[in-house]
ROLOFI-984262 format. One record per residue (C-alpha): residue number from 1; residue in three letters; x, y, z. Coordinates in nm, 4 decimals, always signed. Layout:
<nodes>
<node><i>NUM</i><aa>ala</aa><X>X</X><Y>Y</Y><Z>Z</Z></node>
...
</nodes>
This chain:
<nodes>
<node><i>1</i><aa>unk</aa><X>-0.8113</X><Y>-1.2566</Y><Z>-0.8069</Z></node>
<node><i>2</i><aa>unk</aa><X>-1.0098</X><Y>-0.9891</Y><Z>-0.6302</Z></node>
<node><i>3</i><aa>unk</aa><X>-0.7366</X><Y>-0.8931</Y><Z>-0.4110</Z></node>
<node><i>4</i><aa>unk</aa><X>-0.6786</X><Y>-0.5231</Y><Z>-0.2382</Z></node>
<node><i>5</i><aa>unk</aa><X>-0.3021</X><Y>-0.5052</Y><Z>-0.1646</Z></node>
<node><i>6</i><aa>unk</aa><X>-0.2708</X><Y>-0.2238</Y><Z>+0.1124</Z></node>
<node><i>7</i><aa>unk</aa><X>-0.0737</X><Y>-0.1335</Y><Z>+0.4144</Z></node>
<node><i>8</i><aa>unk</aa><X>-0.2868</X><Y>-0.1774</Y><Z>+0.7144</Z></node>
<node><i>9</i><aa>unk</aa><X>-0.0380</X><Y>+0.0960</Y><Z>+0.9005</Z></node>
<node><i>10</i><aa>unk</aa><X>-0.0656</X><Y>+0.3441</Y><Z>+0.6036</Z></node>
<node><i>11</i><aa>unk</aa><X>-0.3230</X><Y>+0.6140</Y><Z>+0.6625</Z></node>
<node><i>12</i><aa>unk</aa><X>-0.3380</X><Y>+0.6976</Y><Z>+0.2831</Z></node>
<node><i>13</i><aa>unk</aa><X>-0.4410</X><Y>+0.3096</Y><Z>+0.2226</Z></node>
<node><i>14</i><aa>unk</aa><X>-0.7102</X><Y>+0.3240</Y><Z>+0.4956</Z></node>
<node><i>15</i><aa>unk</aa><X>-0.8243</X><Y>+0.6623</Y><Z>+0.3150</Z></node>
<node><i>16</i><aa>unk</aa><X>-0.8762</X><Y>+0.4963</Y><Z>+0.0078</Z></node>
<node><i>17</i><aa>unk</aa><X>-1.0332</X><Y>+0.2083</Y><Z>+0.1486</Z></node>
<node><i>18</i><aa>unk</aa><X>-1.2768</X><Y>+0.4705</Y><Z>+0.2930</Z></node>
<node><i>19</i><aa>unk</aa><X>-1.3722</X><Y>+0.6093</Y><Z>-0.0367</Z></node>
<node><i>20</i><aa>unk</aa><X>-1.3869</X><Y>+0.2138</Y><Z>-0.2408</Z></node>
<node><i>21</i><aa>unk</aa><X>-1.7214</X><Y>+0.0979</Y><Z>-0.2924</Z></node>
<node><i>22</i><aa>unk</aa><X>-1.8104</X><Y>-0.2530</Y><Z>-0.2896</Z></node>
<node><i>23</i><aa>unk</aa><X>-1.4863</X><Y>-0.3719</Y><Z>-0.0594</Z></node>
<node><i>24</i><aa>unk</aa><X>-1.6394</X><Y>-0.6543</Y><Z>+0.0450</Z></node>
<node><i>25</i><aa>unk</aa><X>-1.6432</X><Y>-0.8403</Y><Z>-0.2953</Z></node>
<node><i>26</i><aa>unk</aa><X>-1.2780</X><Y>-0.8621</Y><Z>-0.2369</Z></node>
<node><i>27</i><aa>unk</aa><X>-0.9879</X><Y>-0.9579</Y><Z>-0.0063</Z></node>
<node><i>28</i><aa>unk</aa><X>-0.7986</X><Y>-0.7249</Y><Z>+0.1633</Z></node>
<node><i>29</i><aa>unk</aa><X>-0.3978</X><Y>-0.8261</Y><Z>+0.1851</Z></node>
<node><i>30</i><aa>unk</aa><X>-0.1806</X><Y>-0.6112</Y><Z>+0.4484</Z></node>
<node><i>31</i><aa>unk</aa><X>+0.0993</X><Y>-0.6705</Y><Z>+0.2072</Z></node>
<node><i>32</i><aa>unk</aa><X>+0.3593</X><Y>-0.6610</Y><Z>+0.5831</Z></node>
<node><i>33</i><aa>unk</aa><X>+0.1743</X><Y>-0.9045</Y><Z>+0.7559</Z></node>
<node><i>34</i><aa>unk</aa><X>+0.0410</X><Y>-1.1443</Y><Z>+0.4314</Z></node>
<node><i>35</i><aa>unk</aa><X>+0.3826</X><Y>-1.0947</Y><Z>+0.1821</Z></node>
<node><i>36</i><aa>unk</aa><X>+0.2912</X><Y>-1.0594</Y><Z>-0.1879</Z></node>
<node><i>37</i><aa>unk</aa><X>+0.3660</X><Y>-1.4099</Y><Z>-0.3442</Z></node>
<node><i>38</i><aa>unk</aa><X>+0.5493</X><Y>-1.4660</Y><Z>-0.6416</Z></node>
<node><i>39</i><aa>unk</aa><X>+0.2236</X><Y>-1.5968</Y><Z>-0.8096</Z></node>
<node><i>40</i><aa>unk</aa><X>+0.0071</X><Y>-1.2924</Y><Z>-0.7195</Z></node>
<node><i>41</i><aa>unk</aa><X>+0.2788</X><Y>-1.0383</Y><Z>-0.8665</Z></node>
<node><i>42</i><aa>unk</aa><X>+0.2888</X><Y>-1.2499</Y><Z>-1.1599</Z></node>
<node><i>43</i><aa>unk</aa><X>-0.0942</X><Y>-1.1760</Y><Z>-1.1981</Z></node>
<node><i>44</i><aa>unk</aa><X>-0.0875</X><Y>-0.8229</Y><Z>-1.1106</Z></node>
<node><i>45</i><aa>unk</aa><X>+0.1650</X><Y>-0.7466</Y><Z>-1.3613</Z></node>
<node><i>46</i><aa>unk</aa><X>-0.0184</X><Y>-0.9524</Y><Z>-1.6016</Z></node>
<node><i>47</i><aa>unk</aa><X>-0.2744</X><Y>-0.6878</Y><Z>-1.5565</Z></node>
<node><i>48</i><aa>unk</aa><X>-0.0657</X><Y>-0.3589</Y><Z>-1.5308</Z></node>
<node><i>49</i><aa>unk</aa><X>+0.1772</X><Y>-0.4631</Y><Z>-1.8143</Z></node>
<node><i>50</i><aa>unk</aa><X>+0.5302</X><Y>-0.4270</Y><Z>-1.5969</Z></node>
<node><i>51</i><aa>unk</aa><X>+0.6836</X><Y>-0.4999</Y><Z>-1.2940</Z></node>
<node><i>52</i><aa>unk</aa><X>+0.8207</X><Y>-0.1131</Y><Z>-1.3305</Z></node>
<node><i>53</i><aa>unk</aa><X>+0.4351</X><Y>-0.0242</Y><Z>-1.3143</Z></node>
<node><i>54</i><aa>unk</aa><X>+0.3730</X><Y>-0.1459</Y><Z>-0.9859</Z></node>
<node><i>55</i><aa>unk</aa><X>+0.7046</X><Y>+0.0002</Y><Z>-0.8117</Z></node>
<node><i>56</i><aa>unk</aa><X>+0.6918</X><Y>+0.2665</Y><Z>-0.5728</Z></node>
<node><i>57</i><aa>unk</aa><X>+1.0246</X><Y>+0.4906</Y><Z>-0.6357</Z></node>
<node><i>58</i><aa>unk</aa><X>+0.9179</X><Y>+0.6785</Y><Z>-0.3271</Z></node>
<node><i>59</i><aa>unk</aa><X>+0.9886</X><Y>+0.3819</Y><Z>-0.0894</Z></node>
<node><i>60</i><aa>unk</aa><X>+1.2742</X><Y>+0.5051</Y><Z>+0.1565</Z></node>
<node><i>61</i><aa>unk</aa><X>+1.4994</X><Y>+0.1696</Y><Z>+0.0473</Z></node>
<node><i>62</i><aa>unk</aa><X>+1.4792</X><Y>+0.3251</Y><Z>-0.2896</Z></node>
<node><i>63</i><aa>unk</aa><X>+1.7016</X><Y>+0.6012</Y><Z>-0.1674</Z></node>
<node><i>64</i><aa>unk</aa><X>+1.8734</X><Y>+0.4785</Y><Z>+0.0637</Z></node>
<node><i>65</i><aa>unk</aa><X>+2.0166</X><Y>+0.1376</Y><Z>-0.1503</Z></node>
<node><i>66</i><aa>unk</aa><X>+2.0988</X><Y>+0.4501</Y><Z>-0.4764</Z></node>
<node><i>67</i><aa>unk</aa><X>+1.8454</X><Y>+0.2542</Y><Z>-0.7109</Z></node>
<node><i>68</i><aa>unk</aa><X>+1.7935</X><Y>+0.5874</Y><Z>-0.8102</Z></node>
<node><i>69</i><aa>unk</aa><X>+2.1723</X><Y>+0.5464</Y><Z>-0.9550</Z></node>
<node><i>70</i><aa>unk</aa><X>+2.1315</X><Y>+0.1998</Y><Z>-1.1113</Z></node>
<node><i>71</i><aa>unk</aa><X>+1.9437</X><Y>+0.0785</Y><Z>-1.4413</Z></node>
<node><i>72</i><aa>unk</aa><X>+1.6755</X><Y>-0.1645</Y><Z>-1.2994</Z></node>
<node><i>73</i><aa>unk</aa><X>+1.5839</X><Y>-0.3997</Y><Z>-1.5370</Z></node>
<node><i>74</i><aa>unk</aa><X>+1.1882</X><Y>-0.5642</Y><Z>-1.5510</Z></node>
<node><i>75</i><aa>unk</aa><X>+1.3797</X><Y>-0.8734</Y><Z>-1.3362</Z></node>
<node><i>76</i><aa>unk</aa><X>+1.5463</X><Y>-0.6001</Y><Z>-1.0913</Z></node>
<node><i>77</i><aa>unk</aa><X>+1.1324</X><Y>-0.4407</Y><Z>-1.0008</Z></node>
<node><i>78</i><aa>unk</aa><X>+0.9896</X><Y>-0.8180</Y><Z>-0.9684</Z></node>
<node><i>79</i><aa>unk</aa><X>+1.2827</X><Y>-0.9105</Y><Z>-0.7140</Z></node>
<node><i>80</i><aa>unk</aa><X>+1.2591</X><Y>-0.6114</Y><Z>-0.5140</Z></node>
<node><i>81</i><aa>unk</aa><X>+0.8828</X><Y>-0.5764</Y><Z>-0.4582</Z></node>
<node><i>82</i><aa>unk</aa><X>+0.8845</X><Y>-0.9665</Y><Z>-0.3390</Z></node>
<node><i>83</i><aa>unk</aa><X>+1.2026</X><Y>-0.8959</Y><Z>-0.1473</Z></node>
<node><i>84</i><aa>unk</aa><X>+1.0387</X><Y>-0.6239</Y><Z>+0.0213</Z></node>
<node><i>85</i><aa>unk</aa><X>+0.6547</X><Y>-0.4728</Y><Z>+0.1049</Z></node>
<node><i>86</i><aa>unk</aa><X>+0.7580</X><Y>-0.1269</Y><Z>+0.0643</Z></node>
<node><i>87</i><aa>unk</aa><X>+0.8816</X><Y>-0.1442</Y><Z>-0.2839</Z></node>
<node><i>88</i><aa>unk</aa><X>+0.5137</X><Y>-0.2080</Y><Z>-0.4014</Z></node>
<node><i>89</i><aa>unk</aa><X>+0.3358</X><Y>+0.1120</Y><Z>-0.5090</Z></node>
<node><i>90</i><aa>unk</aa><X>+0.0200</X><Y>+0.0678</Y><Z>-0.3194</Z></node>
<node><i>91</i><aa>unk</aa><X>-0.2555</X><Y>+0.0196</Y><Z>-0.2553</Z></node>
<node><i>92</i><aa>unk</aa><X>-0.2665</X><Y>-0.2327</Y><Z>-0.5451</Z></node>
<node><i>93</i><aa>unk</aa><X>-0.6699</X><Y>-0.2641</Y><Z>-0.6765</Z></node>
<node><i>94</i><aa>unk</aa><X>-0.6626</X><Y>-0.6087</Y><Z>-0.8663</Z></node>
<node><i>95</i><aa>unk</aa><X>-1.0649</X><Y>-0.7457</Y><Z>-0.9734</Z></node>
<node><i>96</i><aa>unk</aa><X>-0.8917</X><Y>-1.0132</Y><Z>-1.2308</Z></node>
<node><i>97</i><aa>unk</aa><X>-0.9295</X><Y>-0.7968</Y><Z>-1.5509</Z></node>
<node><i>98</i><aa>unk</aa><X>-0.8681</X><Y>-0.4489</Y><Z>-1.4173</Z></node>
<node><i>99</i><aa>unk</aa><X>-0.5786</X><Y>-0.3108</Y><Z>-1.2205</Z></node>
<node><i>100</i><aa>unk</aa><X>-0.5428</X><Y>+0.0455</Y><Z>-0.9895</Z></node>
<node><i>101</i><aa>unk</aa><X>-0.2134</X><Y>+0.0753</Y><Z>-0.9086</Z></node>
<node><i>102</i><aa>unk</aa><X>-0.1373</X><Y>+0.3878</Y><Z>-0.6532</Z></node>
<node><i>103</i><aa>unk</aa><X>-0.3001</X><Y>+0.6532</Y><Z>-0.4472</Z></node>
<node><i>104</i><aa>unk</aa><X>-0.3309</X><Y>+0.9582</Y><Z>-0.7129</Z></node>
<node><i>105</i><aa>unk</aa><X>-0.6210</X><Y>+1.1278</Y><Z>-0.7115</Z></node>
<node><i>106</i><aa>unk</aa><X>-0.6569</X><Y>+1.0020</Y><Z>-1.0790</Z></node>
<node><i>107</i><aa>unk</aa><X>-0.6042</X><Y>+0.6336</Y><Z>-1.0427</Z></node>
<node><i>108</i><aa>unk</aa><X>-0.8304</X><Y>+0.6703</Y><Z>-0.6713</Z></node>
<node><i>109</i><aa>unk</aa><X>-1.1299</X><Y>+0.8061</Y><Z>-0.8723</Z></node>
<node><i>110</i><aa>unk</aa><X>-1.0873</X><Y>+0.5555</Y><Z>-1.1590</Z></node>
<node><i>111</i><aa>unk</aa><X>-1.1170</X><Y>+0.2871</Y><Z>-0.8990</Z></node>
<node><i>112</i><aa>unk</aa><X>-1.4276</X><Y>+0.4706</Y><Z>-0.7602</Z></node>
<node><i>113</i><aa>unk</aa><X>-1.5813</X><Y>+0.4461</Y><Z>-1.0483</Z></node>
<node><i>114</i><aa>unk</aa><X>-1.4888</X><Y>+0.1386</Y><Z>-1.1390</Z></node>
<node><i>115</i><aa>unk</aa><X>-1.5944</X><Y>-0.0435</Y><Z>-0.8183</Z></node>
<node><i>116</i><aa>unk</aa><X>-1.9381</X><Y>+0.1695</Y><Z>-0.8267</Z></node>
<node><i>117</i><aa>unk</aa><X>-2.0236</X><Y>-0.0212</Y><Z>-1.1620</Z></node>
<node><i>118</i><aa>unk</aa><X>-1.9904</X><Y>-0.3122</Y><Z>-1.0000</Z></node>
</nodes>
């Protein structure tokens, strides 16, 4: 799976896109308009090690639901990010053996990198 998971609406996303080498040896997945399937979060957690990895607690259901309140279990992350687009920290950067999860400035030039050794 060479998959880019990104919010076509999000101008962060579109910035990283920007700075990605080598794009077009993957597919790029507006995770609103193309929902994440079950089989495709399997793999990226495969790859990141958790569900909890790839969930963004900045998504404004996060808040608003008081999952900041509750003790999410591994189950609890997998449901919500299929249930909905925003739960996903993104963009997600999935090549099959390598996984960039987020827009720090960290993970962004990891991916860089990465992607430039392509």
């Amino acid at each position: 799976m060479k998959t880019i998971f990104y919010l076509k609406t999000c101008d962060t996303c579109k910035r990283i896109l920007k700075l990605l080498p080598n794009t077009d040896r993957f597919e790029l997945q507006d995770i609103k308009t193309k929902p994440i399937t079950a089989e495709q979060l399997e793999e990226m957690k495969k790859l990141a090690g958790s569900y909890e990895a790839l969930f963004s607690r900045r998504a404004t259901l996060y808040k608003e639901r008081g999952l900041k309140d509750q003790q999410l279990t591994e189950e609890d992350y997998k449901n919500l990010i299929l249930e909905h687009y925003t739960f996903l920290n993104r963009p997600v950067i999935a090549d099959g053996k390598t996984v960039f999860i987020g827009n720090s400035k960290a993970v962004t030039e990891a991916a860089v990198a990465h992607l430039g050794n392509e």
